[in-house]
Wavefront OBJ file of the C-alpha trace (Angstrom):
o trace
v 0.000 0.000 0.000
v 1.418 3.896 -1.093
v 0.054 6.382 1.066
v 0.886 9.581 0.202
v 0.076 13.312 2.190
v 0.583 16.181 0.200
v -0.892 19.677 0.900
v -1.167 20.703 -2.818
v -1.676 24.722 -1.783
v -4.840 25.172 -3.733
v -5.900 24.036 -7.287
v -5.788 20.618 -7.028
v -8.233 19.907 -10.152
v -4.734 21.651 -11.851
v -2.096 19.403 -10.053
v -3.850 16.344 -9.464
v -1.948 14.174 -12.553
v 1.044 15.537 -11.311
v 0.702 13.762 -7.746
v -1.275 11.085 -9.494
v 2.099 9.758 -10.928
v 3.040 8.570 -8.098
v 0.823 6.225 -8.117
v -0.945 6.397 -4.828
v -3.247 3.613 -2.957
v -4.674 6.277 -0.537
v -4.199 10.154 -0.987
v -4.680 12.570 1.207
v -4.766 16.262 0.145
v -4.509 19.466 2.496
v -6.005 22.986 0.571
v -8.291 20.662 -1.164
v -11.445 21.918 -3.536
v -14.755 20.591 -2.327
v -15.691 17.662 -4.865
v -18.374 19.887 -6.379
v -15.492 21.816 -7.382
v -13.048 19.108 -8.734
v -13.574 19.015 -12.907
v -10.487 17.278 -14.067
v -9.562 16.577 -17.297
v -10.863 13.575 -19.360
v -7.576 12.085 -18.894
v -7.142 12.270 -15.037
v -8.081 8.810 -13.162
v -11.076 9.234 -11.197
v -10.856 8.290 -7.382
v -12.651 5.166 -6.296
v -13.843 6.396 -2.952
v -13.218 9.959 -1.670
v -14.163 11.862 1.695
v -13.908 15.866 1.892
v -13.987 18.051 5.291
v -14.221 21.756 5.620
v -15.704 24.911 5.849
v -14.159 26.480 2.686
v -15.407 24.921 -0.578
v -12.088 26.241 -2.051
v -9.512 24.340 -0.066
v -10.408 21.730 2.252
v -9.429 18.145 3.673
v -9.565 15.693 0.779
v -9.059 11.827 1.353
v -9.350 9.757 -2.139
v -8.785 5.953 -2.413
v -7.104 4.619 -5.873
v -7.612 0.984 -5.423
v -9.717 -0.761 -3.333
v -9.936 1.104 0.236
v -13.252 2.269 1.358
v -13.682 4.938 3.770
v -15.720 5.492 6.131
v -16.093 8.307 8.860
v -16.432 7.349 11.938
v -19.008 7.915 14.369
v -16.878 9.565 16.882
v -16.115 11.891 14.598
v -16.009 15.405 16.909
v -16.941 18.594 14.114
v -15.226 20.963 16.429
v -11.716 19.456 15.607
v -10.847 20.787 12.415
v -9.761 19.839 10.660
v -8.623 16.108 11.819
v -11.059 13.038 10.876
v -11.193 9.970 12.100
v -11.891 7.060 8.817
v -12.697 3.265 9.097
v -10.503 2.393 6.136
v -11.463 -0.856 4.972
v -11.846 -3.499 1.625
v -8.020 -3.721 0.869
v -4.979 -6.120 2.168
v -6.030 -4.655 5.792
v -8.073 -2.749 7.910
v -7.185 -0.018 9.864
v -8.448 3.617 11.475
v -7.308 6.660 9.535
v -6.800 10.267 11.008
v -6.386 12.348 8.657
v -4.982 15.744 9.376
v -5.123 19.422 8.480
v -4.668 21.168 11.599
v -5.552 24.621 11.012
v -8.680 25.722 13.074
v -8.619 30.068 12.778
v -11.623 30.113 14.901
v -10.158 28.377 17.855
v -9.304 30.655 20.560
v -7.214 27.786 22.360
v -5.048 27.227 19.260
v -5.229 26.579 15.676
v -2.764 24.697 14.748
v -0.696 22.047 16.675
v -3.089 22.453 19.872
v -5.815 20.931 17.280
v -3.575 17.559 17.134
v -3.316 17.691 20.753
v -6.770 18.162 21.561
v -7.593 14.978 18.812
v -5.363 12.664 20.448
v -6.913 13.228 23.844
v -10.699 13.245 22.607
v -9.915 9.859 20.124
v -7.683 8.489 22.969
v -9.796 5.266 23.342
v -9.675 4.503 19.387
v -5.919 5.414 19.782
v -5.238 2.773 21.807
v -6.756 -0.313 19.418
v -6.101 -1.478 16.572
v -4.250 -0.377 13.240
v -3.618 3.378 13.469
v -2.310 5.909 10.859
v -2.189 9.282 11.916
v -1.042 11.302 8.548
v -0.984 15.260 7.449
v -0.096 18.545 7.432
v 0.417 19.382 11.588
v 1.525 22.696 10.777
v 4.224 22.458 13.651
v 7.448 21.172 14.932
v 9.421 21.264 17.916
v 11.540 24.172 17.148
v 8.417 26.038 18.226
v 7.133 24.179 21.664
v 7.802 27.100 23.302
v 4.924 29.306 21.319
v 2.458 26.730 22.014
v 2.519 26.170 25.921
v 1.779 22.408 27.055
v -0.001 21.463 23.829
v 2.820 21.540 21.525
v 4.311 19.271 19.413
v 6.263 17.360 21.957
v 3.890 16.907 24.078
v 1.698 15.467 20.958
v 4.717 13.420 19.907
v 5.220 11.968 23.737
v 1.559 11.342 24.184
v 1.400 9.083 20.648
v 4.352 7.403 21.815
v 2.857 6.446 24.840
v 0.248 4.225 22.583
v 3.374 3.079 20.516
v 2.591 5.647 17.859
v 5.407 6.638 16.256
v 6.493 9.070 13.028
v 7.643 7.006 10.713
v 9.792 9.371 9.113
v 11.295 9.839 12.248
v 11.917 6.251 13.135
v 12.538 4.890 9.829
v 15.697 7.365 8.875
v 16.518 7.810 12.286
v 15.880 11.637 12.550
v 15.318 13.426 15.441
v 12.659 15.694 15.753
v 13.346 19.341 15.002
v 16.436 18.551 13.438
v 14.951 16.928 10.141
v 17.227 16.709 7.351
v 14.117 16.846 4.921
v 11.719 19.789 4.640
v 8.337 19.136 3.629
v 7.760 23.073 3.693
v 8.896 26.164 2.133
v 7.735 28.816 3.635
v 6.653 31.427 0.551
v 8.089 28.895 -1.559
v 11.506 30.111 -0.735
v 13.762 27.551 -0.449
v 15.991 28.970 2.082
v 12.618 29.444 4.135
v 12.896 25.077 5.092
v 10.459 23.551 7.683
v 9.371 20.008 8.522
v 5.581 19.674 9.324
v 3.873 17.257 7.611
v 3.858 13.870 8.954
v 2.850 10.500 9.484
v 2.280 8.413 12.706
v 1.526 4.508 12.321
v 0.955 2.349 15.838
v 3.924 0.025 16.198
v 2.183 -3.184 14.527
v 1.849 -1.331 10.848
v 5.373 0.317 11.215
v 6.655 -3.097 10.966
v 5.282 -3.161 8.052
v 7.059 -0.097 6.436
v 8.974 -0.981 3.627
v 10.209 2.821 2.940
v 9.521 6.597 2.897
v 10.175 9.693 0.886
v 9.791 13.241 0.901
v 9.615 14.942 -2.248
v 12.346 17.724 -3.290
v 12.501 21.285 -3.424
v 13.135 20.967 -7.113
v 10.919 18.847 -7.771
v 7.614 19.967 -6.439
v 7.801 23.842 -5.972
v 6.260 24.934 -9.335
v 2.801 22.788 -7.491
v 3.149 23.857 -3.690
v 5.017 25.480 -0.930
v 4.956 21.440 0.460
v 6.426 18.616 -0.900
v 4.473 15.182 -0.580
v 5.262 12.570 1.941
v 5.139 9.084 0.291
v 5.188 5.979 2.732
v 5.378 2.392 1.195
v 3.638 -0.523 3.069
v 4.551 -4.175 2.587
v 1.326 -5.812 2.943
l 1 2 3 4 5 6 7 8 9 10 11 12 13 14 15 16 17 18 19 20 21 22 23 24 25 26 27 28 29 30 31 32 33 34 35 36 37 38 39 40 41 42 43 44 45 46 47 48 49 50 51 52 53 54 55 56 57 58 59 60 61 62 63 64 65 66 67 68 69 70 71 72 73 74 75 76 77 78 79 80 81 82 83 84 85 86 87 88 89 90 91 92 93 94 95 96 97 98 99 100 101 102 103 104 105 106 107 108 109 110 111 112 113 114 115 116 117 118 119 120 121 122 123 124 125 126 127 128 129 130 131 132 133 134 135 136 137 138 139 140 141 142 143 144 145 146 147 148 149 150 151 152 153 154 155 156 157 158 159 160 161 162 163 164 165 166 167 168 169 170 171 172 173 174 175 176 177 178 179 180 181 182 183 184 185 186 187 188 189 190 191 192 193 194 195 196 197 198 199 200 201 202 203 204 205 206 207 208 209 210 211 212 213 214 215 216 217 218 219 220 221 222 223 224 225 226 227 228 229 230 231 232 233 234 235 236 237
């Protein structure tokens, strides 16, 4: 299984063939069009299953499935998180519970970005601890800025995932320490000497075993689509 987290930074109708390449299993796209919105080209492969979360028809939280993965949200689900939703992802080589992740709430007075992560992993806590669990976005933080964000920052989000045996995968896979990443997954302004890592992805410690690799996509590469590149994880299943 590819799964592959990419905020695209509008547009996506535009840049989906470009991240379609790739060759995705299950896509998940931050600054997403509502699917009213999404007229692609006759050319583009359509999704087989797609969710969409937001308040902004013009960029959003889309989830699409190219190959057999249905999604379902769950019933859990808590509206006042955004945006971070919890899926029953189900019908391929396993089942498992998918969070995913744009945190970016403007209208939260205790925090829109990284305290929206915090405040998901406490209120889906139960869930958290069973089963097959893939946390997987754009967080919108990293540790160089705990200090800006109090006690719900990213190391306390971090600590509290490890706790369940949640772990980055980035992180654990090319041995990285957070807040010192050697790979951005940000430019801020789309200035490459503007570098930040912020997009990630979390598995529990049964489907990291299962990781058979990990990329994050260049500066070069992916800066004419977005100011992020995407992160690609590879499952052996």
């Amino acid at each position: 299984m590819k799964l592959i987290t990419w905020n695209c930074q509008g547009a996506f109708r535009k840049k989906a063939d470009t991240i379609l390449r790739q060759r995705p299993d299950i896509l998940v796209v931050q600054e997403c069009e509502h699917p009213d919105k999404l007229v692609f080209n006759s050319t583009t492969q359509r999704p087989n299953d797609l969710l969409w979360f937001g308040d902004n028809k013009h960029k959003g939280l889309g989830i699409f499935s190219y190959s057999d993965y249905k999604f379902q949200l769950l019933e859990q689900h808590n509206a006042d998180i955004k945006i971070i939703s919890p899926i029953s992802v189900t019908g391929g080589q396993l089942n498992f519970t998918l969070f995913a992740i744009w945190a970016n709430n403007r209208h939260d007075k205790d925090g829109q970005y990284i305290e929206q992560v915090w405040k998901a992993v406490n209120h889906y806590d139960q869930i958290l601890n069973t089963g097959l669990t893939i946390l997987t976005g754009d967080f919108n933080s990293n540790k160089i800025w705990d200090k800006q964000h109090r006690t719900a920052n990213h190391s306390a989000v971090v600590d509290r995932l490890a706790e369940k045996n949640i772990y980055s995968v980035y992180h654990k896979h090319l041995n990285q320490e957070q807040g010192k990443e050697n790979h951005p997954t940000f430019f801020l302004q789309r200035n490459k000497d503007k570098p930040y890592h912020i997009d990630y992805c979390f598995t529990s410690a049964d489907l990291y075993d299962k990781v058979k690799n990990i990329e994050v996509g260049t500066f070069e590469n992916w800066i004419t689509h977005s100011d992020h590149t995407p992160l690609t994880i590879n499952f052996d299943l």
